[in-house]
N, C-alpha and C positions, 0 to 999 in steps of 0.2 A: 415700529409704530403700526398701531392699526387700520387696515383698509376704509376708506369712509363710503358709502354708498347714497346718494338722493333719491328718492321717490317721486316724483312731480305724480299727486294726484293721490290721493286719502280714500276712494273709492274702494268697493271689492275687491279691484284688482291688485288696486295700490298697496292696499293694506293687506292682502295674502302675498303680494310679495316683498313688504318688510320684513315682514311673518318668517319668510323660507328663511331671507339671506340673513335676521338676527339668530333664528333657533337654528342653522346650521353656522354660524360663528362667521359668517364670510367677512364681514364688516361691521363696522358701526354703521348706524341707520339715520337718515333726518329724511319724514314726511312730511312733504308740502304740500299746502293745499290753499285755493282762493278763499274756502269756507271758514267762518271763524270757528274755531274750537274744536272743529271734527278734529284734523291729523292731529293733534293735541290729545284729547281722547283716547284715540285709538292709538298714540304712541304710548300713551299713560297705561291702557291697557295689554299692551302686549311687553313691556318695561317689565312691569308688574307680576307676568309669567314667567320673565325666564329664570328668576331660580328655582321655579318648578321641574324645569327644563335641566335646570343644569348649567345651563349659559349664562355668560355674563357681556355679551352684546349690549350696546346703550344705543336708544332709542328715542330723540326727540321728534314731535311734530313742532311745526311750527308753519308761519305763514308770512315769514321772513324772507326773501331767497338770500338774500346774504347769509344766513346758516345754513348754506351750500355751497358754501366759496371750500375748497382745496378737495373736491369728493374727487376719488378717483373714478367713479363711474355715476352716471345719470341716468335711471330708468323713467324713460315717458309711458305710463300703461294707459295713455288720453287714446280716445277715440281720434280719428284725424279727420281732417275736412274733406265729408264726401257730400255727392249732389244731396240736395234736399235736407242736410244735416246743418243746425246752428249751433256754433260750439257755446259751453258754459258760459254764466256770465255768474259773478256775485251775488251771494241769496239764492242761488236755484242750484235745486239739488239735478242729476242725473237723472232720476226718472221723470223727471218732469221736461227734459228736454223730447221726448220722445212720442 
């Protein structure tokens, strides 16, 4: 059976690192995210390349965390709460927290 990996976070970082661990086979991929439709998107989009690749890693986004339930590993790429920092909230992108 195949490895399942989570991504908490559909951002640049989130989404270069579904990127590595689908185009290098490590697992199957679910990215999560608060925003409606991004990890969606960009799971759609990188789904979509890998039989350019060669791979055949499956890749949903979603905004479910129940379609994280048995992953053998959880990658957090979030920024963490430091002084003067408000973390995301729904509807607001990343760069706008800054």
């Amino acid at each position: 059976m195949r490895k399942k990996v989570s991504v908490v976070g559909s951002g640049n970082v989130g989404a270069t690192a579904a990127h590595w661990i689908a185009s290098k086979e490590l697992a199957d991929v679910v990215l999560i995210d608060i925003l409606e439709g991004i990890p969606q998107g960009k799971a759609l989009d990188l789904q979509q390349a890998m039989p350019i690749e060669k791979r055949d890693s499956h890749i949903i986004g979603t905004n479910n965390y129940g379609d994280t339930a048995g992953s053998d590993i959880v990658v957090i790429p979030q920024v963490s709460a430091q002084a003067g920092y408000e973390p995301r909230r729904p509807a607001q992108y990343q760069l706008q927290t800054s």
